[in-house]
N, C-alpha and C positions, 0 to 999 in steps of 0.2 A: 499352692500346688493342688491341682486335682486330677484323681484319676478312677477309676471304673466305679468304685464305689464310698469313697471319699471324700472332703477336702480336707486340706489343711490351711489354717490364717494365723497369720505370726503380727502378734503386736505386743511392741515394746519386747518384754522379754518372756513371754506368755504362748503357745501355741494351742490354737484349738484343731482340735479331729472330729472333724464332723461325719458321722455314717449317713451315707446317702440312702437306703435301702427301703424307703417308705411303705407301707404304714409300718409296718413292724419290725421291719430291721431285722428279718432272719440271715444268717450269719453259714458261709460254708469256706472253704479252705481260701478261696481267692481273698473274699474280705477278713479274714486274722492276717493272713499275709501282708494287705495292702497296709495296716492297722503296724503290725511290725516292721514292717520297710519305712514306715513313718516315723515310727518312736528310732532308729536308729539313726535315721536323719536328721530328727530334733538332739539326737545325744550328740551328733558332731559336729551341731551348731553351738560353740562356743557362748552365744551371745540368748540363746534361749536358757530359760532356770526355769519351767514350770510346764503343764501340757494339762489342758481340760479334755476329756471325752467327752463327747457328744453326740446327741443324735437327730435325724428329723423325725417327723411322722409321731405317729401314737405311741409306740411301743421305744423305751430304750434299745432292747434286744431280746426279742422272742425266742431268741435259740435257734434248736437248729429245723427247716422246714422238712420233716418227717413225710410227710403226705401231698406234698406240691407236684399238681399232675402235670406242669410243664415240667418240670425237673425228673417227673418217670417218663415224658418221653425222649430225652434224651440220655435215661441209664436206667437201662432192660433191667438189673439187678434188684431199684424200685419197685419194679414194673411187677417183676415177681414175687414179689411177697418179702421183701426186705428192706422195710425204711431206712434201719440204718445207714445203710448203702448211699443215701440222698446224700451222706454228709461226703461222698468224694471213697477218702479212704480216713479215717479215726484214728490211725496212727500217726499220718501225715498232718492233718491238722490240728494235731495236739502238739508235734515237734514245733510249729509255725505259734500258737500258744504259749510255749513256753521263751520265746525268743519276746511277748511281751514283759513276761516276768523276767527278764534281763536288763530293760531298759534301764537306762541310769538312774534317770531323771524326776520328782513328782510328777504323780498325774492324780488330779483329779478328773472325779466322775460326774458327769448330771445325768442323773438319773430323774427324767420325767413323766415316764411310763413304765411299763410293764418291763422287770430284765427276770427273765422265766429259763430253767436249765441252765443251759450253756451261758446264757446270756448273763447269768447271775455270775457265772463264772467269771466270764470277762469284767461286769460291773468290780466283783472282787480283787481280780489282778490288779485294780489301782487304788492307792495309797487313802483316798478321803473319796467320801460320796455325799456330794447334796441332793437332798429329795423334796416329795413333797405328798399329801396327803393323798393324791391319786394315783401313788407308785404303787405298785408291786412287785415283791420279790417271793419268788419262789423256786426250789429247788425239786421238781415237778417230777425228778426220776421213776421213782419209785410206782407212784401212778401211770406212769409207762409202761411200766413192767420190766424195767431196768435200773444202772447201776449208775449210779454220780461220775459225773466227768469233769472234764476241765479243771482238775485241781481239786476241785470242791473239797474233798474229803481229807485236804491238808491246810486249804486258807479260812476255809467257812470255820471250821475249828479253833482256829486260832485268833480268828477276829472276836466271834460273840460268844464262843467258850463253846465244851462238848457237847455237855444237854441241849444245848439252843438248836446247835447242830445237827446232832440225832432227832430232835424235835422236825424241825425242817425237813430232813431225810426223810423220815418214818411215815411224818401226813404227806409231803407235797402240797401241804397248806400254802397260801397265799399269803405273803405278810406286810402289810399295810404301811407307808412311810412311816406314818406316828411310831408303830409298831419296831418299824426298823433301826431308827433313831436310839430307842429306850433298850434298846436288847445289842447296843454299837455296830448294827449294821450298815447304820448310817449315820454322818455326824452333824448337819444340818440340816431342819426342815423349814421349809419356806414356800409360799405360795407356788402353785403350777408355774404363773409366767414370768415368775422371781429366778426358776432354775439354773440356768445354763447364766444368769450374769452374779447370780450368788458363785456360782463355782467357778468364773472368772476373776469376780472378786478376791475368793480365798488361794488362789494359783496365784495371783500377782499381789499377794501378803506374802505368798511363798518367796518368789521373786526378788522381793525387798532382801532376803538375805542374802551373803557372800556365796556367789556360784561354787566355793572350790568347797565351802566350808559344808553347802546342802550335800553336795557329792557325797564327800567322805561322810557324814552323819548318815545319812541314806545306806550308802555301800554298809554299813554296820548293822543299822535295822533291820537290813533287808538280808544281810549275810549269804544265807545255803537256802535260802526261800527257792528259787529258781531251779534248783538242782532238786532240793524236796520235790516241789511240785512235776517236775520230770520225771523221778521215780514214783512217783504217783499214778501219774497218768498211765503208766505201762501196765500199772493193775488196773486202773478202773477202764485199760482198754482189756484187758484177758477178761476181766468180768463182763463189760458190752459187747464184749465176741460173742460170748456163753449165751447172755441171754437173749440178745436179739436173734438168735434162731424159735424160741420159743414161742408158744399159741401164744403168752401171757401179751407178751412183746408186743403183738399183732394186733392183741386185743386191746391194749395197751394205746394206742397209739389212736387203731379207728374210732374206741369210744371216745377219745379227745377231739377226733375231728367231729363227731356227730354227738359233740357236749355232753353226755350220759356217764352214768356211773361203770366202768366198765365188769365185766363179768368174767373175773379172773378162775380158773381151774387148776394153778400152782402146774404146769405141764407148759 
């Protein structure tokens, strides 16, 4: 199956999702959508037990594109002086988010490049990630001059513990596969072009077990994860409401696109 920014390839009892969106795989309300209409497809296929994410291009998921001047000419709201606004609407694509954290089923991750913001967010929605020594992850908010989205501030916790967390929050530092590995943000590392068939390998280890029996063990682990992360997201949207009005915001943003340290004024 494919469609606008997807595929999906079913073998044996294995699915992969591959994000079409090359180089970077910036992410806005249609592709979570298409990402979610997929994981519910794979949950009502009886005969699938396992789901890899994937992606093309350099970056896993760069998040979301803040500054893309095609995307300000088709919403005036860009245009003036509101990146946020690129992401569609922030409530809506966070609803469409949390409908991945509902899927049934495992999913691992390949993570081969860069999954930055949001993108870290989505890398996190699923259950295992294999990496490799020229991934990065980073949770980049704050160097924006904004607020953690996408769950962040309920899964990233709960994966590599609180400090790690606040750690990540606080710099926007960039954390290196090795890196990510050692601190359980990731749980294998293996060569660049090892990725995406290491975490097909470990999806159909997954596989190997009784479909009914992954279900219910899963449904348990995962319990009110879905419904947290819901009420999550409602704050760190009042909070990205707040601050993407702000100079910081703006400041935020352009000095990432013109690489520089940005020159924040707390306003």
């Amino acid at each position: 199956m494919t469609t606008k920014d997807i595929a999906v390839e079913i073998t044996g009892h294995v699915a992969l999702i591959e994000i079409r969106r090359p180089p970077l795989n910036f992410f806005d309300i249609a592709l979570i959508q298409q990402i979610a209409d997929a994981l519910d497809a794979i949950d009502a296929d009886p005969e699938i037990r396992a789901t890899v994410l994937a992606a093309q291009g350099k970056a896993f998921c760069a998040g979301a594109n803040f500054g893309d001047p095609a995307r300000q000419e088709v919403d005036p709201a860009a245009a003036k002086g509101d990146p946020a606004d690129s992401l569609g609407q922030i409530g809506h694509l966070y609803i469409e988010a949390v409908r991945i954290f509902r899927a049934k089923k495992p999913i691992v991750a390949a993570i081969h490049g860069a999954a930055i913001g949001g993108g870290l967010g989505l890398a996190v929605s699923a259950d295992f990630r294999v990496t490799c020594p020229e991934a990065r992850f980073s949770a980049n908010f704050t160097k924006l001059g904004f607020h953690p989205g996408f769950g962040l501030t309920v899964t990233l916790p709960e994966l590599i513990g609180r400090n790690n967390a606040e750690l990540m929050f606080y710099t926007s530092r960039r954390v290196t596969g090795e890196d990510a590995v050692k601190m359980g943000l990731a749980n294998e590392l293996v060569p660049l072009n090892e990725v995406r068939s290491a975490a097909l390998k470990l999806a159909r280890e997954i596989a190997e077990c009784a479909p009914l029996g992954l279900l219910s063990t899963r449904a348990t682990m995962r319990a009110t994860l879905a419904d947290r992360v819901m009420e999550a997201t409602r704050h760190e949207l009042a909070e990205q409401t707040r601050l993407r009005s702000t100079e910081d915001f703006k400041e935020g943003v352009k000095a990432t696109e013109e690489r520089r340290i940005a020159h924040f004024k707390g306003r």
